[in-house]
Structure formats: structure tokens, C-alpha cells
C-alpha positions in Angstrom: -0.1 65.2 63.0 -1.6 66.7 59.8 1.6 68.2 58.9 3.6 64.9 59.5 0.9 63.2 57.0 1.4 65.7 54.7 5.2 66.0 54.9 4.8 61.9 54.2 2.2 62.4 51.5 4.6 64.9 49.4 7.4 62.6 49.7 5.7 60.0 48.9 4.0 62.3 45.6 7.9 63.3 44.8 9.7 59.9 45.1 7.8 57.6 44.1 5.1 59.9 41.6 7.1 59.9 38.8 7.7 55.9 38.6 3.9 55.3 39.2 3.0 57.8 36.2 5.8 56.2 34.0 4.2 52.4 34.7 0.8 54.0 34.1 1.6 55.7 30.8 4.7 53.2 29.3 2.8 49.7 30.5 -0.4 49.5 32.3 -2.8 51.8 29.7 -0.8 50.3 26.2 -1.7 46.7 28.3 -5.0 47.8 28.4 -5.7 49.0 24.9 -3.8 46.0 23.7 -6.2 43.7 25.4 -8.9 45.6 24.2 -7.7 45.6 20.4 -7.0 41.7 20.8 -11.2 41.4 20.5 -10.9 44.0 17.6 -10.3 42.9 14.2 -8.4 46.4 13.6 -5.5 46.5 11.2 -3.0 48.7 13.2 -3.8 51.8 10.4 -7.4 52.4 10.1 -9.1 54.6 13.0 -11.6 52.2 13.1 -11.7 49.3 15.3 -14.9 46.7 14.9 -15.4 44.2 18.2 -15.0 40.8 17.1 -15.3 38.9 21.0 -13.3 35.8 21.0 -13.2 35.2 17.3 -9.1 36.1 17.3 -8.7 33.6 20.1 -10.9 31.0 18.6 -8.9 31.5 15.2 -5.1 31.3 17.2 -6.3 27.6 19.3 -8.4 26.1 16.3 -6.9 27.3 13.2 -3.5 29.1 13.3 -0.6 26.1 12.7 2.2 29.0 12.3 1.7 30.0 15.8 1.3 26.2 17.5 4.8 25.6 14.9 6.6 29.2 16.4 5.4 28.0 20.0 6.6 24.9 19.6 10.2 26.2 18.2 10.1 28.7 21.0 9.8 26.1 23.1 12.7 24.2 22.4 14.9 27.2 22.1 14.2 28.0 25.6 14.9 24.6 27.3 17.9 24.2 25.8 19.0 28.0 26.1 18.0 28.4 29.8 19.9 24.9 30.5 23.2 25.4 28.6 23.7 29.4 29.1 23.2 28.9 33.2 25.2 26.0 32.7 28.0 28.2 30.9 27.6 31.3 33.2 28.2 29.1 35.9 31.4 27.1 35.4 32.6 30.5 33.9 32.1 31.9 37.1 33.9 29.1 39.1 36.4 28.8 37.3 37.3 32.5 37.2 36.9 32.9 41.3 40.0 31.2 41.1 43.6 32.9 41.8 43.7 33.2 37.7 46.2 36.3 37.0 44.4 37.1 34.2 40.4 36.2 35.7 39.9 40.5 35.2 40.8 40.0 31.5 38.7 36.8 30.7 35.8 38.1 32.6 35.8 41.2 30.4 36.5 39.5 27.8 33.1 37.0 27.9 31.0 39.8 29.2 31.7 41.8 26.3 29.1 40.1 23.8 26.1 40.9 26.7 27.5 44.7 25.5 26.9 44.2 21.4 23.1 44.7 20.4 21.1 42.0 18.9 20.6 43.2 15.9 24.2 43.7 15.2 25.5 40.3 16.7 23.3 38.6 14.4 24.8 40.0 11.5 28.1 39.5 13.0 27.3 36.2 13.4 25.5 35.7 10.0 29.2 36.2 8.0 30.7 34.1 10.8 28.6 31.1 9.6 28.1 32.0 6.1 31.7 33.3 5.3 34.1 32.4 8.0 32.8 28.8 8.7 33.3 28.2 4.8 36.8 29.7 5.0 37.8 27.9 7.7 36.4 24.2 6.3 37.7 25.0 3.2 41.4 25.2 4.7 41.2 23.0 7.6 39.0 19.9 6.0 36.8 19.8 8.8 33.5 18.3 8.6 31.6 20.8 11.6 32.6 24.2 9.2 31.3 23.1 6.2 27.8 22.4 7.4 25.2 24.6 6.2 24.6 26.5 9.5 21.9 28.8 8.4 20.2 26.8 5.4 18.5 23.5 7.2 16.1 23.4 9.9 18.3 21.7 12.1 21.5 24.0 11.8 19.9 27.2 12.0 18.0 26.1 15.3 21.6 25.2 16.9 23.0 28.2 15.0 20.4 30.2 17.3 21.2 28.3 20.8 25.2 29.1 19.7 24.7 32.7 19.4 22.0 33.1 22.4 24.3 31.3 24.8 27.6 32.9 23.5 25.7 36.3 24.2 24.1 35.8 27.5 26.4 33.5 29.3 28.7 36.3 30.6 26.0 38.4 31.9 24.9 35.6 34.2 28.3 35.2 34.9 28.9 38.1 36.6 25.7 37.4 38.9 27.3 33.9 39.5 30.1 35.3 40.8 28.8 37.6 43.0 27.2 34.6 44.5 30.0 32.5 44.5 32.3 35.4 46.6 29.7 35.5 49.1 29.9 32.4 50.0 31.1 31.6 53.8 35.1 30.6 53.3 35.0 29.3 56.9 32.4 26.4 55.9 34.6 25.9 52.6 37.4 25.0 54.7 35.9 23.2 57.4 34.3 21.3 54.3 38.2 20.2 53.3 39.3 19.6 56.9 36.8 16.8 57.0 37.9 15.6 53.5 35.7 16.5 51.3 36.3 16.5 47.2 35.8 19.4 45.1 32.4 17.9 43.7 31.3 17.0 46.9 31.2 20.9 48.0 30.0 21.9 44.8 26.9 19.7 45.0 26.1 20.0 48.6 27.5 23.2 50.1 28.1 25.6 46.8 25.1 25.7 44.5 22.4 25.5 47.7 24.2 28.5 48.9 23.9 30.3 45.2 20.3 29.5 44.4 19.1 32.9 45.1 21.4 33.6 42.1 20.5 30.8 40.1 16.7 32.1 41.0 17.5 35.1 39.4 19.6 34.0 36.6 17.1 31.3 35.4 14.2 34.1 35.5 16.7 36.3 33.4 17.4 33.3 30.6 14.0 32.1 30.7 12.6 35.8 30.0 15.4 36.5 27.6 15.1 33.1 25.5 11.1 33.5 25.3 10.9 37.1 24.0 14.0 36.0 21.7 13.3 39.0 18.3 16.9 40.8 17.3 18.8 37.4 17.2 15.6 36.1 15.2 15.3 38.4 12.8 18.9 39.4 12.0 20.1 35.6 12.0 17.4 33.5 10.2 14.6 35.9 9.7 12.3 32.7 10.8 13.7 30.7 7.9 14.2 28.0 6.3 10.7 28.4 5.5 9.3 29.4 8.8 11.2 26.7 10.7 13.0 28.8 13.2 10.0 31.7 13.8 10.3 32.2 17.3 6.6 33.6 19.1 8.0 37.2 19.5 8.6 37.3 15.3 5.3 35.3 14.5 3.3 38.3 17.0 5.4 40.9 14.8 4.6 39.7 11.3 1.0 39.2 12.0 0.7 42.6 13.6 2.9 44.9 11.2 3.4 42.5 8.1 0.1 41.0 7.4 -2.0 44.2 9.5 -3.6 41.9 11.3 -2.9 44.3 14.7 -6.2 42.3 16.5 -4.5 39.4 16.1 -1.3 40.1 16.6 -2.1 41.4 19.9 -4.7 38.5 21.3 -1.2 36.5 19.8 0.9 38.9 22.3 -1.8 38.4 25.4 -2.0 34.3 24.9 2.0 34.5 25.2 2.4 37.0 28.2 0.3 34.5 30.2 2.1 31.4 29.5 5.2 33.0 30.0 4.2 34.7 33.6 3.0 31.4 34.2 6.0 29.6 33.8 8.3 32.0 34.9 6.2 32.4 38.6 6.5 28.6 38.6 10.0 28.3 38.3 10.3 31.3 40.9 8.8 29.3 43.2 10.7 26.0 42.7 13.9 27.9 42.9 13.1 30.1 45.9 11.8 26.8 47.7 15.4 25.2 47.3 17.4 28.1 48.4 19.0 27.9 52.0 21.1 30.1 54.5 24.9 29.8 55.5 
């Protein structure tokens, strides 16, 4: 028996060791001092670090309009983000389950932006609306190209959304249409023996059998829209004047442009909890609508 425990206990030590000292050193202790330093008022360079209590907090609810404004924009960004790129990803995915001779090519093709760092789509993007939207509405006339995509509040927001959902929607694609092959053809076609249309199996027999997709696609967009930086920074760099700053660049420039790491970091603790909050909610919505073939 001991040597059976011990056989267990090595194992155990071998295969799973190495993942448990990872967590502890990459996430669980930099959680920890983070939480700490958010009731510091340290400056991210000094070595010393002067206990504050709930003074950053205090300053954040009562005082701080930047972060309620960048809250508020992230927000927004999100709903409309989560919505339109599942909504994308989706119809992508069911329309390319379909005998298409060339489905391989297109799905390639709109999973390739998923592949192009953040960074470097934002630039890609920022000639695309600076330069080759003004090109184009200079030779074609048209009102939608001439529109100052990146220099009013309004623009740059949807100029965001654009790039966001151009990026993401393939990846959730490919999860969609996992989904959507596993679903049962015999109940498909006993669904149109008895007559059914093509909506009517969508909406009653296709997307209750996908929501353990849609479960994990949702968590995926909602995750992705919140934490939002590269597109952020590269894109709009929070402007015109601070009107697109999402949470995850307002966190940065407090902690490492104004060296205000305590409250950059209280910033950073406020956000993880309202975003494990809302993602564990819509968990549980989702997983209580899913159902088995």
C-alpha cells in the first residue's frame, strides 16, 4: 500500500508539479503583491512602499472621472463587440458547413486576421482608415470613406468595434463549426421530413444544440473585448482626447505613465472583479440553456 501511495504521490509531483509551481510563481504570488501594493501609494520605481488602507479605492469611486469615462467606454465596446463578433462567427460558420467548393479557402482566409498581432493590425488598420479610406472616397464619391474614422469620438469608437470584430470573428468561427458538425444529421432530417423551414431549425433544434459553443465563445469575446490594450493603443491611443480609453489602457497609464503603480493596481483589482463577476454570470446563463441531442 505505501508503495502504491507513493508511486501515486510521484506521479502526481511529476505531472501535475510543474503546472502548480508555474500558477504559483506567473499568477497567484504577482496577484498577491498586486493586492498588496493596491493599499500602497508606491510609484512602481522606488523600493519603498508606504500603506495607504483604502485611500486608492476611496480616490477611484469618489474622485477619479477618467476611470468611470474608460469604464463606461469599455462598456459599450463590449456589448456591442460580444454581440456582433458571435453574431459574425456564427453565420460564418453556417454558411461555410455548406457543400461550398471553396469553404477551406474562405475559412482560412477569415481566420487569418486571429493570426496578425494586435499591435500590428492596429497599424494596419490605422493607414486603412487614414490613407486608404481617403483614397478610396476621393475616387469613388462616397460619403462612408471620407468620414474621419479616427478623429471624432463617435468614428473612432466604431473604428474600434470594426477592427475587434474583423479580428476575432474567425476565431469563434472555427469553434462554431465544430459545433455545428456535431450536430445529429438524423434529427436535421427528420426536422425536414415533417416540413420544417430553415429558420425553424435554426431557432429551435441548431443553436440549443450549439450552446455549449456559444458558452465558450461568448466567455472568449467577453474576456477579449474587456481586456481590449494592443487594438487600443495602436489604433487611437485613447484619443480624441481620452474618448476611446478602454479600462486596460487607463490601468496602464496610471501605473507606468503617471507612476502611480498603487493606483494603478487597486484600478487593475476593482476591474478583475467586475469582469469575473460578469463573465461567471453569463457562464451560468449560457450553461443553463444548453441541452442534449
Amino acid at each position: 500500500m505505501n508503495h502504491k501511495k507513493t508511486s501515486r504521490l510521484t506521479q502526481q509531483v511529476v505531472f501535475v508539479g510543474p503546472a502548480i509551481l508555474f500558477f504559483i510563481l506567473i499568477i497567484a504570488i504577482p496577484f498577491v503583491l498586486g493586492l498588496y501594493y493596491s493599499f500602497t501609494d508606491w510609484d512602481g520605481i522606488s523600493g519603498k512602499a508606504t500603506g495607504v488602507g483604502f485611500d486608492n479605492y476611496k480616490q477611484i469611486f469618489m474622485h477619479d472621472s477618467s476611470f468611470r469615462d474608460s469604464f463606461w467606454f469599455t462598456a459599450k465596446f463590449t456589448i456591442l463587440g460580444v454581440v456582433i463578433t458571435n453574431v459574425a462567427g456564427f453565420f460564418l460558420a453556417y454558411l461555410l458547413t455548406k457543400p461550398l467548393k471553396t469553404r477551406n479557402f474562405l475559412r482560412t482566409v477569415f481566420f487569418m486576421p486571429n493570426v496578425i498581432g494586435g499591435l500590428l493590425l492596429g497599424f494596419i488598420w490605422q493607414f486603412i482608415f487614414v490613407k486608404g479610406f481617403s483614397a478610396l472616397g476621393s475616387a469613388t464619391g462616397i460619403s462612408f470613406f471620407n468620414l474621419p474614422w479616427l478623429g471624432t469620438e463617435n468614428t473612432a469608437f466604431w473604428a474600434l468595434v470594426i477592427v475587434f470584430v474583423w479580428q476575432t470573428a474567425g476565431y469563434l468561427m472555427v469553434i462554431y463549426i465544430s459545433s455545428l458538425n456535431n450536430v445529429p444529421k438524423d434529427i436535421l432530417e427528420a426536422a425536414e421530413i415533417d416540413g420544417a423551414s430553415r429558420f425553424q431549425v435554426l431557432r429551435s433544434i441548431i443553436i440549443p444544440l450549439i450552446m455549449p459553443a456559444a458558452t465558450v465563445c461568448l466567455f472568449l469575446a467577453i474576456s477579449w473585448s474587456f481586456k481590449m490594450f494592443d487594438l487600443n493603443l495602436s489604433l487611437t491611443k485613447g484619443g480624441p482626447f481620452g474618448s476611446t480609453e478602454s479600462v486596460a489602457m487607463n490601468i496602464y497609464n496610471e501605473a507606468f505613465s503617471k507612476n502611480r503603480y498603487g493606483l494603478g493596481t487597486a484600478k487593475a483589482i476593482i476591474f478583475f472583479v467586475i469582469v469575473a463577476v460578469i463573465t461567471s454570470l453569463q457562464v451560468k446563463f449560457t450553461k443553463s440553456k444548453e441541452v442534449e441531442a
